[in-house]
N, C-alpha and C positions, 0 to 999 in steps of 0.2 A: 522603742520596741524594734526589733531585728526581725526582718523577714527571713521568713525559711526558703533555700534554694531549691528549686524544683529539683526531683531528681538529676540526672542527666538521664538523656535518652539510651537505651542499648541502640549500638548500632548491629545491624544485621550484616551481612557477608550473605548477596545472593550465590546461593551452589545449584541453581535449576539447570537441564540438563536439556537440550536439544531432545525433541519429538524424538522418536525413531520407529521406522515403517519394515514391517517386517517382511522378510523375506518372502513368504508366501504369496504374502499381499503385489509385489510387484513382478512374480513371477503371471500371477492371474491379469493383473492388466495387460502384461506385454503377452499372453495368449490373445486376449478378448481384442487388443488394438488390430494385431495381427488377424484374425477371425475376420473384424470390422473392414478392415482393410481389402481382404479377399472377396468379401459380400460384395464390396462397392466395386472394386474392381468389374466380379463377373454379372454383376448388374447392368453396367456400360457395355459389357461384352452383349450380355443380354439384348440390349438396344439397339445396340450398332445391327444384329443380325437380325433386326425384328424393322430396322428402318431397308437394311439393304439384303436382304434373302431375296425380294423379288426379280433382282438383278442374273440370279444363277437359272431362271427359270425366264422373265420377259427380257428378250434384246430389242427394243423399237428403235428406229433409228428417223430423224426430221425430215432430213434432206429425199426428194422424191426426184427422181433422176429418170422416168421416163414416164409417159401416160399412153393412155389408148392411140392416142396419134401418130405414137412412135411405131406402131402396127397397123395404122392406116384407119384403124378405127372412131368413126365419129360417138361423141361424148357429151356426157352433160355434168359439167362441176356443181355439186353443191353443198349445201351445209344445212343442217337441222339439228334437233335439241337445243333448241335454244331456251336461255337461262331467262331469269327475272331480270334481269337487267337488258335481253334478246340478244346477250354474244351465242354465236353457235357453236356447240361446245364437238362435233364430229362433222369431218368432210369427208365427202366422198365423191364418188361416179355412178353415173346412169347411165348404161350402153342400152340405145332399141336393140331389140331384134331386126334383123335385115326386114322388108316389105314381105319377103316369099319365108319369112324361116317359119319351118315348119310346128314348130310349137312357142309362136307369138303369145300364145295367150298365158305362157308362164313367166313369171320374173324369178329370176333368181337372186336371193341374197349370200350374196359370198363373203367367209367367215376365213379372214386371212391367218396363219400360221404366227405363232409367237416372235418371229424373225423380222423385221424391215419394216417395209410399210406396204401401200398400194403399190409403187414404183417398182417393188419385184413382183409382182402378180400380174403384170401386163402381158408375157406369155402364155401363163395360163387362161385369164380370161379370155384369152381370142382365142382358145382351143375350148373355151367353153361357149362361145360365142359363137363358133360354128354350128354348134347344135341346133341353134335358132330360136334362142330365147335373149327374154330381157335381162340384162342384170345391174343389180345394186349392190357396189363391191365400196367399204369406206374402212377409214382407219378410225381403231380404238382409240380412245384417250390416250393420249401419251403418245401418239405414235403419229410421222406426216406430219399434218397441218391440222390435224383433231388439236383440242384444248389439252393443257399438260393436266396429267393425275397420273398417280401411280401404276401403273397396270399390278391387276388384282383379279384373279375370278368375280366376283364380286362385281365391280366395274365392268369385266365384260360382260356381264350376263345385261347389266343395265342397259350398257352400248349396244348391244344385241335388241333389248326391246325398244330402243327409240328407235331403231332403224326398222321395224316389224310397223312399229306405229305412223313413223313416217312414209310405208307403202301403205298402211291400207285408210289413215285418214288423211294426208297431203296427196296422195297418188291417188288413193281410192282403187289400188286393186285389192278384193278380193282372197279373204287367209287363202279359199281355197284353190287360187292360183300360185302360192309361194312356194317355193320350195327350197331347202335350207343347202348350204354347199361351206362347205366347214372341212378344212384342212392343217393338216400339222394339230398343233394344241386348239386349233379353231375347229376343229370335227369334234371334237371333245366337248367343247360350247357347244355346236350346232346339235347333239345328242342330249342336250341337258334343256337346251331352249325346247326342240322340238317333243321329247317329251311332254312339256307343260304347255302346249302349243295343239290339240290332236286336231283341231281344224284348218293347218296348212296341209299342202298336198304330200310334201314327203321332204325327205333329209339324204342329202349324200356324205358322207363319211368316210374322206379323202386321206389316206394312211395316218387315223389319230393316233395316238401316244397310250400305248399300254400301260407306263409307267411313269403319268408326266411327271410326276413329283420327287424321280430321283433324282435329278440335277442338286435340287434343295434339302433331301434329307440326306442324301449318301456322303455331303460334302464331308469336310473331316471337321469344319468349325463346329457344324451339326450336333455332334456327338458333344458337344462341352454346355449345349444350352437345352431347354426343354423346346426344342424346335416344333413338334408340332401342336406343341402351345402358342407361341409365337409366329408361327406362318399358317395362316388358316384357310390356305390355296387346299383343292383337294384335283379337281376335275377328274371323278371320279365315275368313271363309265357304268360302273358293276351297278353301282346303285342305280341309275336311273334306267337302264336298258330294260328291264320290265315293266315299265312302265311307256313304254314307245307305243302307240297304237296308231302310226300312220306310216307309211313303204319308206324301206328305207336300202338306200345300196351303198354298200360297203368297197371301197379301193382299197384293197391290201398286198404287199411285197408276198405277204409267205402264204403258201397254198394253206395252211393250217387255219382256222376258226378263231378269231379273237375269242376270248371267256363271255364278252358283254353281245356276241353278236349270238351266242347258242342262247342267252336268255331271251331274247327278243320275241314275243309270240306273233306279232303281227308280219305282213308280206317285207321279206328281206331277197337280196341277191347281194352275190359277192363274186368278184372280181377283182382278177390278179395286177390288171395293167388300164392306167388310166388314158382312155381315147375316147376320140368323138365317136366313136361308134356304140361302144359301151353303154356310153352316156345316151345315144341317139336311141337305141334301145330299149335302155332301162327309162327313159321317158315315153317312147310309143306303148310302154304296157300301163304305166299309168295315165294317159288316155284312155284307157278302154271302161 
């Protein structure tokens, strides 16, 4: 018997043809890459001006290049805030008042300008120092020999209450002997502390910044990012000036009325030129 041959097999001839991506198709990714690309870009952009915006507004500088001695004046270094760990995270100075000055029984806390450190306020303080009060003058965070942070509204307002706390429970003087002395963008502070503060004695407010915040919004990077999303610095006068209810005097360049000091309803004066006589004044009426 003869076996039957199996068919043969057909053979095939593959003719499949390469995918193909349509036009459309790669025009929409090469948008969406490019979109993605732009997002991430100004996202970085975002960042960079959200870690260094404070730069255009706080100059602090380490290095302290003179102290009260370099004016003849006796001092007392020291440091408070201290952390969980007890570093102390702000330094500063303690001038008495002379034995005879005539208003010993105030301490002044002095609120230095957004610029340097202690080390340029050495002239001033011994022009306030003549007056005949105490004072406690120290650097922010970040600035001197204070602990490094960012400087930040924010930060100062804190740096502000541990130096208020460290006079009246390490010192034990007194709210109602403090009086606030706040210059440059530090007057600006000292109007926002003293505010929330009505049981110290009164606030000076040393030619503050009408406009501290255009350094930071007017820059030209400004405009490319939601900055005042990003920087949440305001030191904004307008707001808290009605709410001030304790004496306050005002140093200002231009004969004209800052906008924060017409809101003010409690005892104000103003004054065009910052002297000890000024000063020596507007402290004998609050004595009375």
């Amino acid at each position: 018997m003869t076996r039957k041959k199996p068919p043969p097999k057909a053979t095939t001839t593959s003719s499949a043809q390469p995918p193909t991506v349509s036009g459309s198709w790669l025009v929409k990714s090469l948008v969406l890459s490019v979109v993605g690309g732009v997002v991430c870009v100004w996202g970085v952009f975002c960042l960079l001006f959200w870690q260094g915006s404070w730069q255009l507004l706080f100059h602090p500088t380490a290095s302290i290049t003179r102290t009260p001695a370099s004016v003849g004046l006796s001092y007392e270094q020291i440091g408070f805030a201290a952390t969980e760990s007890g570093e102390l995270q702000l330094q500063g100075w303690l001038i008495p008042a002379a034995p005879s000055g005539p208003f010993s029984r105030y301490t002044v806390l002095y609120l230095h300008s957004q610029n340097g450190n202690l080390g340029d306020t050495v002239d001033a303080l011994a022009r306030l120092h003549e007056t005949g009060v105490n004072i406690l003058a120290f650097d922010y965070r970040g600035y001197g020999k204070s602990a490094f942070a960012r400087p930040s509204e924010a930060h100062w307002r804190e740096d502000a209450g541990w130096a208020l706390r460290y006079l009246t429970g390490t010192r034990h003087v007194a709210p109602s002997a403090i009086v606030l002395y706040g210059t440059g963008l530090g007057a600006n502070l000292a109007l926002e502390v003293a505010a929330e503060n009505p049981q110290l004695a009164g606030v000076i407010l040393d030619a503050p910044l009408e406009d501290p915040m255009q350094p930071v919004f007017s820059d030209q990077r400004a405009s490319l990012v939601p900055a005042h999303l990003l920087n949440r610095d305001r030191f904004d006068m307008d707001g808290v000036a009605a709410d001030l209810r304790i004496p306050s005097l005002w140093i200002v360049p231009s004969p004209d009325q800052p906008e924060p000091y017409q809101r003010i309803a409690s005892a104000k004066n103003l004054v065009h030129q910052n002297s000890s006589k000024a000063l020596a004044g507007w402290l004998s009426r609050l004595s009375r």
